[in-house]
Residue, then its C-alpha position, 0 to 999 in steps of 0.5 A: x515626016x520623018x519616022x519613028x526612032x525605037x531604041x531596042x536594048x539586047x541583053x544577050x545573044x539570041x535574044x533579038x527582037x524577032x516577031x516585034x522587031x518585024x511588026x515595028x519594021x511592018x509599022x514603017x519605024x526605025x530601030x536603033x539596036x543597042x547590044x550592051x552585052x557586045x560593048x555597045x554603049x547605052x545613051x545616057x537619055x532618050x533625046x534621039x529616041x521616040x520609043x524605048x523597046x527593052x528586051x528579055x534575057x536570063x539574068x535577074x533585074x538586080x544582077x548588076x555584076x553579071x550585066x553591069x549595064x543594068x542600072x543604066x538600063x534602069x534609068x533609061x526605063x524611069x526617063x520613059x515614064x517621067x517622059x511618056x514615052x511610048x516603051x515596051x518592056x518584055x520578060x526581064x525588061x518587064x522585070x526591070x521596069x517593075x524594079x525602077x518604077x518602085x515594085x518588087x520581083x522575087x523568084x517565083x515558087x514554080x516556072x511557068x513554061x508553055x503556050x499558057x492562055x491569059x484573061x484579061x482584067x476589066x482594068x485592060x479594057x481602057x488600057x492603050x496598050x492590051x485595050x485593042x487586044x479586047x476583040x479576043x473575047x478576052x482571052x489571050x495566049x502566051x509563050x511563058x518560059x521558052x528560053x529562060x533559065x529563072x522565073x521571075x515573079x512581081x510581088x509588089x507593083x508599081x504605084x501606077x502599074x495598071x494590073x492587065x492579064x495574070x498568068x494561071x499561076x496567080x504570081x506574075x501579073x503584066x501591070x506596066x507604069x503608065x504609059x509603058x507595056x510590059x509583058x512577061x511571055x516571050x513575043x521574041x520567041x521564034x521557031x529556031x529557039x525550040x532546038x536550044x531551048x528545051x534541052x536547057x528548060x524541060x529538066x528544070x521543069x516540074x510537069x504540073x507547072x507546065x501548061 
């Protein structure tokens, strides 16, 4: 039997898939790597791919002229969820499969940025991706804000979203379409970013919005 495919959208430089990467290669699967940002063409379908992993960056889910590959990423994303096919979406990949499955992002009053401690609802329990996550007692922590230069709150969900963990600030809540995941902490986030990233973050950040 051959491996699983996963196709893995970069945004931007430096924003690899790190931690998840390691865990899907742990897992035996074989990524595809896409770096639209690099000139790298998306595929107009999913027939090659039996996952999709759709990574964070620090452009908006409707900056389209900044990154013109944005809208094909956003089909890419509908066809995984008409499909059923196993997709995780992460920071402004969350953001962008809130946007194609029919919910609404807005900048959020305040960033949340930190090691930041989530609870999980009752409605993660069934959930296939957060319900093995349940052992924690139900409580999770998160990465928020590491790398970013916004912050993105989901102010309506999609219609099949499946609300899992809201952030202690109350605004951005993981509630992926079934059977996709999507989270809004940065899982990418690995111990070389700390030197570029708080220079850029902590001026931008107002101490009670850090956790």
């Amino acid at each position: 039997m051959s491996a699983a495919r996963v196709l893995v959208v970069e945004h931007e430089d430096g924003t690899g898939p790190a931690q998840v990467g390691e865990r899907l290669a742990e897992q035996g699967l074989l990524t595809r790597m896409c770096r639209p940002w690099a000139g790298d063409a998306l595929p107009r379908n999913l027939d090659d791919h039996d996952a999709l992993l759709v990574l964070g960056g620090s452009m908006g889910p409707h900056d389209d002229e900044r990154a013109p590959w944005l809208p094909a990423v956003r089909e890419l994303l509908r066809q995984a969820v008409a499909r059923d096919l196993p997709t995780l979406a992460i920071c402004l990949g969350m953001e962008l499969l809130t946007v194609a499955c029919g919910g609404e992002v807005r900048r959020a009053a305040l960033p949340e940025v930190g090691l930041c401690e989530l609870m999980l609802l009752q409605e993660a329990v069934e959930d296939r991706l957060f319900g093995p996550l349940t052992h924690t007692g139900g409580r999770l922590r998160a990465l928020w804000g590491a790398f970013a230069e916004q912050w993105a709150a989901i102010v309506t969900d999609p219609a099949t979203a499946v609300p899992a963990a809201p952030t202690p600030g109350g605004d951005d809540v993981p509630a992926p379409p079934r059977p996709a995941g999507a989270g809004d902490g940065d899982a990418t986030t690995t111990p070389r970013w700390r030197p570029m990233a708080l220079p850029r973050v902590a001026p931008r950040v107002p101490p009670e919005s850090v956790s």
